[in-house]
C-alpha positions, 0 to 999 in steps of 0.5 A: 488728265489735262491733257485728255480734257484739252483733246476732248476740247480741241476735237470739240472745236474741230467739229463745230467748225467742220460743221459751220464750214459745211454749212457756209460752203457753197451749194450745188445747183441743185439746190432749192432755189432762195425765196423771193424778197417778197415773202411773208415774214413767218412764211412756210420755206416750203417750196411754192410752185407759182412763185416764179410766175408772179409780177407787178401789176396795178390791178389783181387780174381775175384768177391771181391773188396777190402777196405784197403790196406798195405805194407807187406813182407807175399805177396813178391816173391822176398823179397821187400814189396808187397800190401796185400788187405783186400778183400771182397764181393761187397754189398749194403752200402760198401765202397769199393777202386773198383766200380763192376758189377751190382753196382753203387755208390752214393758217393766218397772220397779220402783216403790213405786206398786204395793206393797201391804206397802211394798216395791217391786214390778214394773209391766208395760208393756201391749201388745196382741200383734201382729206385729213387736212385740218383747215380754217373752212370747209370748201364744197364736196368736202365735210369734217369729221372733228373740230379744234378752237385755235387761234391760227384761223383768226382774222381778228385775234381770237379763237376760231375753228378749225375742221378736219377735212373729209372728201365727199 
């Protein structure tokens, strides 16, 4: 009986460090590439399509949004601090400090990655509007057919609502 519960104990073992050696082997190139330093805490580990398209700049040109935020001397024009923004095409799955044309969101969280004086700001979940998504706003061509209160929407900590989308 001893014996038969030592085997069981040993094989017991043996898997788990068959299973942590297989989860620290190393990975293919296949493999999806590491998110970006930049990347919100909380963020989705879904896949972005724009992120490699995404640099510093001391300006949000027109069409980007931004996901990050910090102090720096590079943007200054008169030797004080100034904000620089990591810039960045909207897309799908982008957590972004801007919502943007032709975008909903579905999500929301405050974060100090977004801040430009040092407090916390809000960061919108982007969604490219499409039917039977549940969404914090109804973007034009679209209507909803049922509602929720939920807090995942709000900029201010409270409940706000959240549409089913339909297309038009």
């Amino acid at each position: 009986m001893l014996r038969s519960k030592l085997r069981t104990l040993f094989v017991g073992v043996g898997s788990a460090v068959a299973m942590v050696g297989a989860a620290l082997a190393p990975t293919t190139a296949s493999a999806a590439p590491a998110l970006p330093s930049h990347t919100a805490v909380g963020a989705s580990k879904a896949p972005v399509e724009a992120s490699a398209a995404g640099f510093w700049s001391c300006t949000v040109p027109p069409g980007y949004t931004f996901t990050s935020t910090q102090n720096t001397l590079s943007c200054s024009t008169s030797g004080g601090f100034r904000t620089m923004y990591y810039v960045q095409p909207p897309a799908d799955g982008l957590w972004a400090c801007t919502t943007m044309p032709g975008f909903t969101y579905s999500s929301t969280q405050n974060t100090l990655s977004c801040s430009t004086s040092g407090g916390f700001r809000t960061m919108y979940y982007l969604r490219t509007p499409k039917t039977g998504l549940w969404a914090c706003t109804v973007p034009p061509g679209f209507t909803y057919t049922s509602t929720q209160n939920t807090l995942s929407c709000s900029t201010s900590g409270g409940f706000r609502t959240m549409y089913y989308l339909r297309a038009l």
